[in-house]
Each structure stands twice: as structure tokens, then as C-alpha cells.
C-alpha positions, 0 to 999 in steps of 0.5 A: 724858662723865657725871658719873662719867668727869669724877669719875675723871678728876679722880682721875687728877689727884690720884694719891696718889704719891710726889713727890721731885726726879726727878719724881712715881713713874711707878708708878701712872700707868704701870700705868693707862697699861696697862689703859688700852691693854689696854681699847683693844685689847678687853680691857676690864676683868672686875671683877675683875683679876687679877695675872699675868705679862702685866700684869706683863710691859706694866707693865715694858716701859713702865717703860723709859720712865722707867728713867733716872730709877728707881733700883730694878727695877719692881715692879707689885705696888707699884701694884697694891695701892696704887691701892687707896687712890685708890679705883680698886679695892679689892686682894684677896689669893688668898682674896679677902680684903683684901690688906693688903701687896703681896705679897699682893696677887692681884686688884683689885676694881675700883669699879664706875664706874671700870670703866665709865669705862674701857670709855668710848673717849672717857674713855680717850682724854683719861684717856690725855693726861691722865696723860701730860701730869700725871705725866711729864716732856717727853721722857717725854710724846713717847714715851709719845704715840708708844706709845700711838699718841696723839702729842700735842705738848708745851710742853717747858721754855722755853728750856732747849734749842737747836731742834737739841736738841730735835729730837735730843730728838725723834728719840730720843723716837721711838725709845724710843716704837717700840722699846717698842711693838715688844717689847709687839706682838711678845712677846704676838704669841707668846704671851710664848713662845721662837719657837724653843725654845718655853720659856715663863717668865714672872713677876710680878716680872720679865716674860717671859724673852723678847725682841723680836728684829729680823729685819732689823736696824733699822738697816738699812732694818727696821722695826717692824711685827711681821712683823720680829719674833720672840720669842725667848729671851736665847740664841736672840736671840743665835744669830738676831742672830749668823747661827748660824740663820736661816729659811725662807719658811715658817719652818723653821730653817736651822743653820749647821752647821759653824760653832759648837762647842755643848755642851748636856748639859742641853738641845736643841742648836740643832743639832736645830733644823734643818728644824723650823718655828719656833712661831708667831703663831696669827694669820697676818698677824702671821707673819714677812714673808718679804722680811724673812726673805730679808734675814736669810738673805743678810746674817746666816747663816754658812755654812762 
């Protein structure tokens, strides 16, 4: 690496962040965890970033990770604007002024050596550990290394657990890693887009209203892969996990007619559902592997 990317990685490592007893505030070191993945996917940075609901929407999904120990909702505008003062970028409000809160903050510009850096494959990669390893706990640094595919073994904290501990640790690490990786690959595989309804909300300050459903159920013998999902509304998960619909080798809807009272007033009853082909990736290997749609077919749809 230059001189430039040993800079920032120094930056890394004296974030300005607020330190109370639950541990350093994940908040900024998350949000460059996300722009880090997003540079690796081949997204790297414009110079400038805007704030949309998808940063947003990533930004959440690996607050979960650190929710235990957060009292208050995730908010990106918090580290959006204030990376500003580490000097990473400089906030920008809608007329491309200065932001001088949160709120208004609408686009990051970002200092041009840093944006550099990031476009780096091998900056990213020790930025990535760096980060993980400075800013979060054990527990937290196993399943960050699991969703950012670069697993990394951790010291732990001498002698404060049992081997079996640990490896229970480990497991659930694991789970929480793929789980999260899941809901990122399997929601912006659908565009942040309900795969039955086709309603799409997203916002800054909450994401997406979408899920990542499990076609077969993980516990039983699923996986993770995205042909397993389907993003789906709250109400459309549901009904898909309750057996009230199903699907097709080519993806059309089967209701389970007969087997639910629905009163929708002011909306599409599941109902007219029935023999549509569900919205879907544009991308062909990222649909619905029809092995798994059998599973659902057989195991999960009522019938009369």
C-alpha cells in the first residue's frame, strides 16, 4: 500500500467515536464496513455519495450485529455527517452546501485520497480487519468476518469461557453472520421489491419494508444461498411461511384456495395472486431453485 492508504488506515484507527462501558459506538465503523463491501461488489465510490434508502437499508442490516448492546434504532445519518469530522468527506446538504446537522445531511464528498484508497483491493481488505478487529467485541468480530466473507480467528477474552462456551459462541456467531448476509443478498437480489405484491418502500431512516424469506425452512436441511429466498413483504412472509401460497417451477403463485378468510377493502387479496408469476431477480441464477420450491410445495401449502 502508498503512503495515502498507511494514512487512512491510521484514521481507522483513531475514529472519533463515542466510548461508553457497552464498547466503542459501532456507528461509524459499520457504515465504512458498508462501503467497504459495497467497493468489493463493484460499486466503488462516485465522489460523491449520496444518502439513499439502500445505503440505509445495509447500514441496518449489519446493525443487528450490534443491537444487543444499543439501546436506540440505527440511524445512518448519524455517521454519515459526522465521518465528516475524521476527515474521510466532507457532508453536504440538498444544495450542495455544507450540512451542518444530520438531518440535512444528503451527500458525502468524499476527500479524494480516501476514495482512492477504498478502490485498493488490498487497503480494503486490511481496512476491513482492521476495523473489525479495533471496534467490536469477540463475539461481534466472528460474525462480522463470516458476513463480510473474511473470517478471521479472534483472541477472545482469556479465560472468561469454557471451550464448550465458546464453541456455542461460535456456532451462534455463525448464525447471526449468515443470517444477515442472507437478508443483504436476498433483498437487493429483488431490488428492495415485495416478490409477490411488487410494493416498494424504502426509507432513510428505516430500510426497506421488505424481508428475506426462507423458501425451505433452514432448519430443515435450507440453506442460505439465494435461490432459497424471496423478498417479501411482512404480510406476504407470513402467508408464504404459513403455507397459504406457494409456487411453481416457474415461479407462479399457487393459493390455497379455500383455506383463509381474507377481507381486503383496500388492496389485492392474495387470492388474485393465483397463476401470476411472482416479480423476479433480472438475473437468472439468482431465481428460485426449483428443488427448494418443491420442498415448499409439499411441506408448507394447505390444501382444503
Amino acid at each position: 500500500m502508498d503512503g495515502d492508504a498507511e494514512h487512512w488506515l491510521r484514521v481507522l484507527g483513531r475514529l472519533n467515536v463515542y466510548r461508553a462501558r457497552g464498547g466503542p459506538a459501532p456507528h461509524k465503523p459499520l457504515l465504512l464496513l458498508v462501503l467497504l463491501e459495497l467497493a468489493e461488489k463493484g460499486e466503488p465510490p462516485a465522489r460523491v455519495l449520496p444518502l439513499t434508502p439502500e445505503l440505509a437499508f445495509r447500514f441496518c442490516s449489519y446493525w443487528g450485529i450490534v443491537a444487543h448492546r444499543r439501546t436506540q434504532r440505527p440511524d445512518v445519518r448519524l455517521p454519515f455527517f459526522h465521518l465528516g469530522s475524521d476527515g474521510c468527506w466532507d457532508a453536504l446538504c440538498e444544495d450542495g452546501g455544507p450540512a451542518d446537522t444530520p438531518r440535512t445531511a444528503r451527500f458525502a464528498s468524499f476527500a479524494p485520497t480516501f476514495e482512492a484508497a477504498i478502490r485498493d483491493p488490498e487497503f480494503r481488505r486490511a481496512a476491513r480487519r482492521f476495523l473489525i478487529r479495533t471496534y467490536f467485541t469477540p463475539p461481534e468480530q466472528e460474525v462480522l468476518g463470516i458476513l463480510v466473507g473474511d473470517p478471521e480467528p479472534t483472541d477472545g477474552e482469556d479465560g472468561a469461557s469454557t471451550e464448550v462456551a465458546r464453541e456455542s459462541d461460535s456456532n451462534l456467531a455463525r448464525g447471526s453472520g449468515r443470517s444477515a448476509r442472507f437478508r443483504l443478498d436476498v433483498v437487493a437480489a429483488y431490488s428492495y421489491t415485495c416478490a409477490l405484491t411488487g410494493r416498494r418502500l424504502t426509507t432513510v431512516t428505516a430500510g426497506s419494508l421488505v424481508d428475506a424469506a426462507h423458501i425451505r425452512q433452514f432448519a430443515r436441511s435450507g440453506s442460505d444461498e439465494i435461490g432459497n429466498g424471496l423478498a417479501l413483504s411482512k404480510d406476504a412472509h407470513w402467508a408464504f411461511d404459513s403455507g397459504l401460497w406457494s409456487l411453481t417451477d416457474d415461479c407462479r403463485v399457487i393459493v390455497a384456495v379455500g383455506c383463509f378468510v381474507e377481507e381486503c377493502p383496500d388492496g389485492r387479496p392474495l387470492g388474485e395472486y393465483h397463476g401470476q408469476q411472482i416479480r423476479l431477480p433480472a438475473e437468472r441464477t439468482l431465481w428460485p431453485n426449483p428443488v427448494n420450491l418443491a420442498w415448499h410445495r409439499r411441506h408448507k401449502l394447505q390444501s382444503d
